[in-house]
Backbone bond lengths (Angstrom), bond angles and torsions (degrees), N, CA, C in turn:
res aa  C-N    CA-C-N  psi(-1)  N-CA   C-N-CA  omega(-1)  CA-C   N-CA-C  phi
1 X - - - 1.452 - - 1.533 109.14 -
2 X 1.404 112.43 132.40 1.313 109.94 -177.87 1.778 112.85 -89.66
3 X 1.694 109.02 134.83 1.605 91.09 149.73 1.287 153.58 -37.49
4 X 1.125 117.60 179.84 1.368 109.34 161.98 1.767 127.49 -152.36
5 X 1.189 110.53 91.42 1.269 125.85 -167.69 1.627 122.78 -83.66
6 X 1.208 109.64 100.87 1.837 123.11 166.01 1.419 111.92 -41.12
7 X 1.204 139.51 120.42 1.296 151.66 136.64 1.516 105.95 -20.95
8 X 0.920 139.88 146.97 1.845 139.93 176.29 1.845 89.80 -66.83
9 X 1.039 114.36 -61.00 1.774 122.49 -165.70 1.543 112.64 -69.61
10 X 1.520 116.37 -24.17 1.184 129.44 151.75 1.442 108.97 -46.86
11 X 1.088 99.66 -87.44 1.530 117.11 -166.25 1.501 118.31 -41.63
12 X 1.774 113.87 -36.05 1.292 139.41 -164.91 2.600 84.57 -77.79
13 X 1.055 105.62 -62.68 1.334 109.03 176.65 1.926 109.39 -59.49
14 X 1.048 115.70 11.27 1.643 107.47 -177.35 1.285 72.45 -115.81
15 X 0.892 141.24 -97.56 1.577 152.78 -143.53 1.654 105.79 -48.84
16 X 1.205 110.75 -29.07 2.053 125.98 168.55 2.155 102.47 -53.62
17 X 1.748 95.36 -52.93 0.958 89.97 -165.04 1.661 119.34 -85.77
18 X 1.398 124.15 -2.41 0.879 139.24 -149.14 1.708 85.70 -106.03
19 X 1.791 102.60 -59.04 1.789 84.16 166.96 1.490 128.55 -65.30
20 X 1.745 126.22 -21.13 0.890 126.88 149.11 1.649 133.43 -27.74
21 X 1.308 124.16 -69.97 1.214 131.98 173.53 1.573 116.76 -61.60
22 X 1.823 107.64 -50.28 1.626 101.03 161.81 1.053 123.19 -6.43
23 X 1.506 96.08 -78.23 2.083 127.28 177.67 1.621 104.41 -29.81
24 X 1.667 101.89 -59.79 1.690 79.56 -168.99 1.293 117.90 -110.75
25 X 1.676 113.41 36.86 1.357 94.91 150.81 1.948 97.97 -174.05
26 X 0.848 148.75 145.91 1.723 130.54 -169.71 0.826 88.98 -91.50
27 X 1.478 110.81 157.02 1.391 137.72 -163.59 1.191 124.41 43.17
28 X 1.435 109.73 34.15 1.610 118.50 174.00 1.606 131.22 -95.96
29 X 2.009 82.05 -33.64 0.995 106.02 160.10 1.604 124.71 -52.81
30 X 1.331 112.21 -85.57 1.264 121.81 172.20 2.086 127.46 -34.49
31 X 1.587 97.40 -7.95 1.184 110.32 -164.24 1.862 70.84 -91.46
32 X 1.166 128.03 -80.69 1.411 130.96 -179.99 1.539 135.56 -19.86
33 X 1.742 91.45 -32.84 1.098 113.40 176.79 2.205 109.36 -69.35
34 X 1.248 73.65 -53.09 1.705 84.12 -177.21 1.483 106.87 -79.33
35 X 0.957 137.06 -9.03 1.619 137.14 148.38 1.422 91.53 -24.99
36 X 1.907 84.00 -94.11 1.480 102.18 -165.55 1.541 125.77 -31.93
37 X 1.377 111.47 -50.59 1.661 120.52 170.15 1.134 113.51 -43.23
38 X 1.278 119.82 -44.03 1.790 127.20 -162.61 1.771 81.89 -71.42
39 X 1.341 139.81 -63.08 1.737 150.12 -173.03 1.567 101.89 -37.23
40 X 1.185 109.00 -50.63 1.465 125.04 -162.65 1.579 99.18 -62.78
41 X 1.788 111.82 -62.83 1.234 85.79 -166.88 1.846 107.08 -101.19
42 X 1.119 107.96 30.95 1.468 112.52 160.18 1.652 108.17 -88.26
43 X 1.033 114.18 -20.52 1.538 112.88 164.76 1.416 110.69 -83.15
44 X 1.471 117.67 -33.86 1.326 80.60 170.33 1.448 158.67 -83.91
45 X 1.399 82.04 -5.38 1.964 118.78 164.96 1.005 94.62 -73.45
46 X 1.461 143.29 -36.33 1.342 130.37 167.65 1.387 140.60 -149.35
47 X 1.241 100.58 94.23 1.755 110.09 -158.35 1.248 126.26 -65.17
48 X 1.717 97.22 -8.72 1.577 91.66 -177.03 1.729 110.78 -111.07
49 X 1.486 101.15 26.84 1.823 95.07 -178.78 0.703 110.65 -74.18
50 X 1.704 145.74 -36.82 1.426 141.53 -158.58 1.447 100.07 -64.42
51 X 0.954 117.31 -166.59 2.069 128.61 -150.71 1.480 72.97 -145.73
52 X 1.295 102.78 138.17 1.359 136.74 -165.09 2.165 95.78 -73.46
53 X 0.734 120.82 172.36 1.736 115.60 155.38 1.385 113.11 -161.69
54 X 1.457 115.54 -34.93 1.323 119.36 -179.60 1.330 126.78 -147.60
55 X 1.550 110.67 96.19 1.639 87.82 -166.57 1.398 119.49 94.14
56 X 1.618 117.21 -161.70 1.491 107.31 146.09 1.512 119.48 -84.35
57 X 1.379 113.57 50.87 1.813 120.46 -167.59 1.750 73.46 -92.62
58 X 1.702 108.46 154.71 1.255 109.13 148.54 1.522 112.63 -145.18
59 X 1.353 133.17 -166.74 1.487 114.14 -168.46 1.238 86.61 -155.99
60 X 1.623 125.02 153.60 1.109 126.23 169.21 1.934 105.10 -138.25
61 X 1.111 120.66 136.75 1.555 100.32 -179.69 1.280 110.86 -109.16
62 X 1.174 118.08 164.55 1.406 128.39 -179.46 1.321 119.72 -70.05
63 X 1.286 154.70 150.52 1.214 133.27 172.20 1.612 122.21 -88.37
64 X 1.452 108.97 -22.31 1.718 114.36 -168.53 1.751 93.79 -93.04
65 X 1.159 92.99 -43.58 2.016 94.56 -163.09 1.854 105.28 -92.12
66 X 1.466 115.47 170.88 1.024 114.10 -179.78 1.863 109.85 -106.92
67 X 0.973 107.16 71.95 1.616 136.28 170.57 1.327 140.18 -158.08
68 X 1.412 111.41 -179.41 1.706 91.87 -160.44 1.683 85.63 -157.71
69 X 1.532 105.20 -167.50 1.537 102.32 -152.84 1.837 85.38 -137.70
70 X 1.214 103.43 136.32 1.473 85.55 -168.14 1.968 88.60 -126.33
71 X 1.107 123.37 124.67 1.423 125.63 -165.72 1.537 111.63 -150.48
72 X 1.478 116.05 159.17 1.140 122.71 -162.89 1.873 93.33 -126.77
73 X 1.428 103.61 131.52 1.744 102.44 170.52 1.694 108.49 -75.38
74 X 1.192 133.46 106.95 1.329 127.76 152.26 2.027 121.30 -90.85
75 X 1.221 96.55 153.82 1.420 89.45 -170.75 1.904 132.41 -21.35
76 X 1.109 83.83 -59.71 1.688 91.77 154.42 1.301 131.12 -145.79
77 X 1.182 90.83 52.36 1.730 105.00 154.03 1.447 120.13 -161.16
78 X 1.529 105.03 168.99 1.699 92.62 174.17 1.624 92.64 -119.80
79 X 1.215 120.26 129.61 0.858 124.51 164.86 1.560 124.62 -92.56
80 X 1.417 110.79 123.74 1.728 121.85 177.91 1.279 106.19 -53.11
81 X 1.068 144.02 134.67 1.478 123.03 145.43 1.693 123.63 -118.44
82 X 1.251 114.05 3.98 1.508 135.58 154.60 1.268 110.60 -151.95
83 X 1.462 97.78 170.47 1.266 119.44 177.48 1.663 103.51 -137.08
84 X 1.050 111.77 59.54 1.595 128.30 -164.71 1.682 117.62 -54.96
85 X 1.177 137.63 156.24 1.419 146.12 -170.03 1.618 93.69 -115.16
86 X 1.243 128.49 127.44 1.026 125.79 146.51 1.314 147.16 -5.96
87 X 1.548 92.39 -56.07 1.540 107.89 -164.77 1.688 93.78 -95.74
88 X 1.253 122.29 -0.84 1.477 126.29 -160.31 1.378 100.50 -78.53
89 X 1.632 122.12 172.47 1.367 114.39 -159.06 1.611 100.76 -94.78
90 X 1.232 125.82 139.90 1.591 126.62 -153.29 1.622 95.01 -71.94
91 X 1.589 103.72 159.18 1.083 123.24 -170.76 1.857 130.49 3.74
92 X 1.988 89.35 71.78 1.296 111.48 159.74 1.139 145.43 -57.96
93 X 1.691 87.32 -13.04 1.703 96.32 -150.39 1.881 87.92 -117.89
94 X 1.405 134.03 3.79 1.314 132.53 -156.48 1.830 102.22 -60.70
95 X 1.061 104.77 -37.38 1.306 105.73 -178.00 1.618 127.14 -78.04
96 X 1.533 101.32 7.34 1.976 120.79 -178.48 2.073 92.92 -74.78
97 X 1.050 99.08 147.55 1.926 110.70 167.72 1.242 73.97 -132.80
């Protein structure tokens, strides 16, 4: 079973949005939070669902929120390297290892 390791800037943008949603409404946050968790370990049962985009970049989106998980398979791990917004400006993060 592989890990699963957050990017620092990843991680720094989950926790943005998580106080984000807090803000506008309680328990919105935490609803966001467990999105993501539920993504996390659905990747890890299966690492290769996301749709390829760049490279070995792959992306998976969330279904309730408007973001997605943008990660790379390494031997044993997948590493996050965003946690991207939709509306955000496309591939910000290309330059994350």
């Amino acid at each position: 079973m592989r890990s699963v390791i957050f990017h620092p800037l990843a991680e720094k943008e989950l926790l943005d949005a998580v106080s984000y949603y807090e803000e506008q409404e309680s328990g919105l946050g935490l609803e966001y939070l467990d999105e993501v968790e539920h993504a996390v370990n659905f990747l890890v049962r299966y690492p290769e669902a996301g749709s390829k985009v760049r490279g070995s970049i792959r992306r998976l989106t969330l279904p309730k929120f408007p973001y997605s998980l943008l990660y790379r398979l390494l031997d044993d791990q997948i590493r996050i390297l965003a946690v991207a917004h939709h509306k955000r400006k496309p591939q910000y993060w290309v330059d994350r290892q």
